[in-house]
PADRENPA-969406 format. One line per field, with one value per residue: residue number from 1; residue in one letter; chain; x, y, z of N, C-alpha, C in turn. Coordinates in Angstrom, 1 decimal, padded with zeros to 4 digits. Layout:
N
seq [NUM	...]
type [A	...]
mol [A	...]
n_east [X	...]
n_north [Y	...]
n_up [Z	...]
ca_east [X	...]
ca_north [Y	...]
ca_up [Z	...]
c_east [X	...]
c_north [Y	...]
c_up [Z	...]
//
This chain:
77
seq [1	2	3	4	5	6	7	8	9	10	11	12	13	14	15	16	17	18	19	20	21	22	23	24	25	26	27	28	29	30	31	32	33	34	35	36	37	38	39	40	41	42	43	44	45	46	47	48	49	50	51	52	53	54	55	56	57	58	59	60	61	62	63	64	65	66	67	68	69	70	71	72	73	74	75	76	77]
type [X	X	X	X	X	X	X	X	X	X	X	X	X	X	X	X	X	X	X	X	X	X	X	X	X	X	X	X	X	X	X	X	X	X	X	X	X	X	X	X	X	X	X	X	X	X	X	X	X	X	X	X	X	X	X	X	X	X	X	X	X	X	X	X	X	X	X	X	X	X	X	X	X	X	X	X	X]
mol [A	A	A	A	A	A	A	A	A	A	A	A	A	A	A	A	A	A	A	A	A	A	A	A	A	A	A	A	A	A	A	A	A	A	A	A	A	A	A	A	A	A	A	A	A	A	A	A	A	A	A	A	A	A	A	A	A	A	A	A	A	A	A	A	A	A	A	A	A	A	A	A	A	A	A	A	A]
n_east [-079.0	-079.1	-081.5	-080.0	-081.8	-082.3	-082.0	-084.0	-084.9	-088.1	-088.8	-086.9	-087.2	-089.7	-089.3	-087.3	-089.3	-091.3	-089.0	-088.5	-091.4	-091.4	-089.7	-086.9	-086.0	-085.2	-085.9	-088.4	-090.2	-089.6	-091.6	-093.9	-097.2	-099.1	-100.4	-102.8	-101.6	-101.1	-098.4	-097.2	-096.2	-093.5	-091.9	-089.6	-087.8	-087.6	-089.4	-091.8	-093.6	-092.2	-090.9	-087.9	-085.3	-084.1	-081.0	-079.6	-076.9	-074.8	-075.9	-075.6	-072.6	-072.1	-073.7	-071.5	-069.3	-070.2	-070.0	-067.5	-065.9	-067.5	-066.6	-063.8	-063.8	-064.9	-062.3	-060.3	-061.2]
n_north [095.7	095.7	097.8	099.3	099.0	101.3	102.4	103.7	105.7	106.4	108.9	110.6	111.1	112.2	114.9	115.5	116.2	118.4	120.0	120.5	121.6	124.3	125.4	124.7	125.7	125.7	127.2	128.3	125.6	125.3	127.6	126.4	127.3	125.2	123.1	121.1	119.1	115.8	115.3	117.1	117.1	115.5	117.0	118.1	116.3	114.1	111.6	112.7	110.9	108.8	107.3	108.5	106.7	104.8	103.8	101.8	102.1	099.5	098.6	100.3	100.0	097.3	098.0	099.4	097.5	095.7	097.4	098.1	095.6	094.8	097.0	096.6	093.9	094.9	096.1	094.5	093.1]
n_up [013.9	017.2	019.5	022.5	025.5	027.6	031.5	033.0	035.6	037.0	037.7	037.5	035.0	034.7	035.7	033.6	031.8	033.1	033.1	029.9	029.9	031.0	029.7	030.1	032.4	035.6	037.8	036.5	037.2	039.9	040.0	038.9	038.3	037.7	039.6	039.4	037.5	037.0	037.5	038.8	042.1	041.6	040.1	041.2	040.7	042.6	044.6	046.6	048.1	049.3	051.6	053.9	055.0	057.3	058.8	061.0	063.0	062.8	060.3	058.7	059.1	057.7	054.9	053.9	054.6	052.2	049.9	049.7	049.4	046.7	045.2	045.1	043.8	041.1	040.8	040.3	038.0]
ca_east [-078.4	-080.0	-081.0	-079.6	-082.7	-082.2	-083.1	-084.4	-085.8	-089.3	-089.0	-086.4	-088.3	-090.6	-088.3	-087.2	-090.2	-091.2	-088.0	-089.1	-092.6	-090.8	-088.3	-085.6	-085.6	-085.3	-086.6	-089.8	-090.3	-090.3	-093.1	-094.8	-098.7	-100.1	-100.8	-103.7	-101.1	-100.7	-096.9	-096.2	-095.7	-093.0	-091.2	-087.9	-086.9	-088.0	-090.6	-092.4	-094.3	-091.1	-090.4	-086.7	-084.6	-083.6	-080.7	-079.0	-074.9	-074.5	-076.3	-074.7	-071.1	-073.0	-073.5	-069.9	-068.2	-070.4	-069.6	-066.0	-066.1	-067.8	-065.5	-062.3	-064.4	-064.8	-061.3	-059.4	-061.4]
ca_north [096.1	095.8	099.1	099.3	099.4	102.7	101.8	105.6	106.1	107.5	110.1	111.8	111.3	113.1	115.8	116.6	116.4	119.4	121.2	120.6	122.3	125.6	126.3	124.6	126.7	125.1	128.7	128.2	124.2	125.6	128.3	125.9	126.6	123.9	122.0	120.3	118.3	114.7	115.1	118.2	116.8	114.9	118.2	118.0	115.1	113.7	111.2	113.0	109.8	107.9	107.3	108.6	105.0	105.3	102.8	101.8	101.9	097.8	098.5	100.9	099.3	095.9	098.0	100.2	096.5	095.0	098.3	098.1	094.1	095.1	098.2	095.5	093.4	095.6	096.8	093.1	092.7]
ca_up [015.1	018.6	020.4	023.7	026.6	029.2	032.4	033.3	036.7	036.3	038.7	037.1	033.4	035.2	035.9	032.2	031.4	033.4	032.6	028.9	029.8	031.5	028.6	030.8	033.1	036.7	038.3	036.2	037.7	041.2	040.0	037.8	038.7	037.4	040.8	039.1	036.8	038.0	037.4	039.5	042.9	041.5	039.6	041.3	040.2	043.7	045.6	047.6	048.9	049.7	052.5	054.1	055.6	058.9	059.0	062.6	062.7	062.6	059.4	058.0	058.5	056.7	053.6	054.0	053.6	051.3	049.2	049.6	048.7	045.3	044.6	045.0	042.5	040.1	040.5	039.9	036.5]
c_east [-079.5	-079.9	-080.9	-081.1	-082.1	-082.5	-083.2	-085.1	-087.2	-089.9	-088.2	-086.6	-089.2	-090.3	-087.8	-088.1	-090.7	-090.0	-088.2	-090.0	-092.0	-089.8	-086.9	-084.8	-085.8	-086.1	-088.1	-090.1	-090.8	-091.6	-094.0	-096.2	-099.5	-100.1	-101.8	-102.8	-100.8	-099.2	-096.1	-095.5	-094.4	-091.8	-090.2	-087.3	-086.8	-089.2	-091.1	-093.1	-093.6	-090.7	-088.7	-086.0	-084.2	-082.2	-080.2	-077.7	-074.4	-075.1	-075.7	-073.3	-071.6	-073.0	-072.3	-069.1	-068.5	-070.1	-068.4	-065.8	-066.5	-067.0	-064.2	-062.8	-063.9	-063.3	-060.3	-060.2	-060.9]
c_north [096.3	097.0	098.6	099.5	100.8	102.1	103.6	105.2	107.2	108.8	110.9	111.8	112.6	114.7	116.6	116.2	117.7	120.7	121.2	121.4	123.7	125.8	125.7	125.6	126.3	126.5	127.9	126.7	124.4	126.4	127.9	126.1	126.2	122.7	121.2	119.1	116.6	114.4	115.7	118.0	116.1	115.9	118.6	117.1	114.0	112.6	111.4	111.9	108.4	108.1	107.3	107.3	105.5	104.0	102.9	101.9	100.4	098.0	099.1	100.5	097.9	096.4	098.6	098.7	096.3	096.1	098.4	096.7	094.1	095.7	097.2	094.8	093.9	096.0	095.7	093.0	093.5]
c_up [016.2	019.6	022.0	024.6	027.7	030.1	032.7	034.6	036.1	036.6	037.8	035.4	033.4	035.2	034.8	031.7	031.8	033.3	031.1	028.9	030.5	030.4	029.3	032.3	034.7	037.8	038.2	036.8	038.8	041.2	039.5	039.1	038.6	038.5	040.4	038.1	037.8	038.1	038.5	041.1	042.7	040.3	040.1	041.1	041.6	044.3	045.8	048.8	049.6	050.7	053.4	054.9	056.0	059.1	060.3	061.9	062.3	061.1	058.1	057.7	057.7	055.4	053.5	053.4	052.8	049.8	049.2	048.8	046.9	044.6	044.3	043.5	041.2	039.7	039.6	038.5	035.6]
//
C-alpha cells in the first residue's frame, strides 16, 4: 500500500513545531525567549518576510469570476 504524500506548508510545520516546544500552549509561543532560534520569527504560523499583495479592483473581480467558474466546476462533478 502506497502512503499518501501531505503537501504541509512549511510555515505552519513551523508553527507546531513551536507549539510542541511550549507544552502547546499558544500563550507560551508568543513569550517564547528564544530569539536566537532560527525558527522563532516564524512562530505564528506566519511569514514575516512576505510580502502583503496589493491587488487593484479589475483584479480582484478577475479572480472573484475565475473563483466562481471553478466552484460551478466542482459543483457539476
Amino acid at each position: 500500500m502506497e502512503e499518501k504524500k501531505l503537501r504541509t506548508n512549511p510555515v505552519k510545520v513551523i508553527r507546531e513545531y513551536c507549539l510542541d516546544c511550549c507544552l502547546s500552549s499558544s500563550y507560551e509561543v508568543a513569550l517564547c525567549p528564544a530569539a536566537h532560534c532560527p525558527l522563532w520569527p516564524f512562530r505564528f504560523g506566519k511569514n514575516p518576510y512576505r510580502a502583503n499583495r496589493e491587488l487593484s479592483d479589475d483584479r480582484k473581480a478577475e479572480l472573484r469570476q475565475r473563483m466562481q467558474r471553478i466552484n460551478l466546476e466542482r459543483k457539476s462533478q
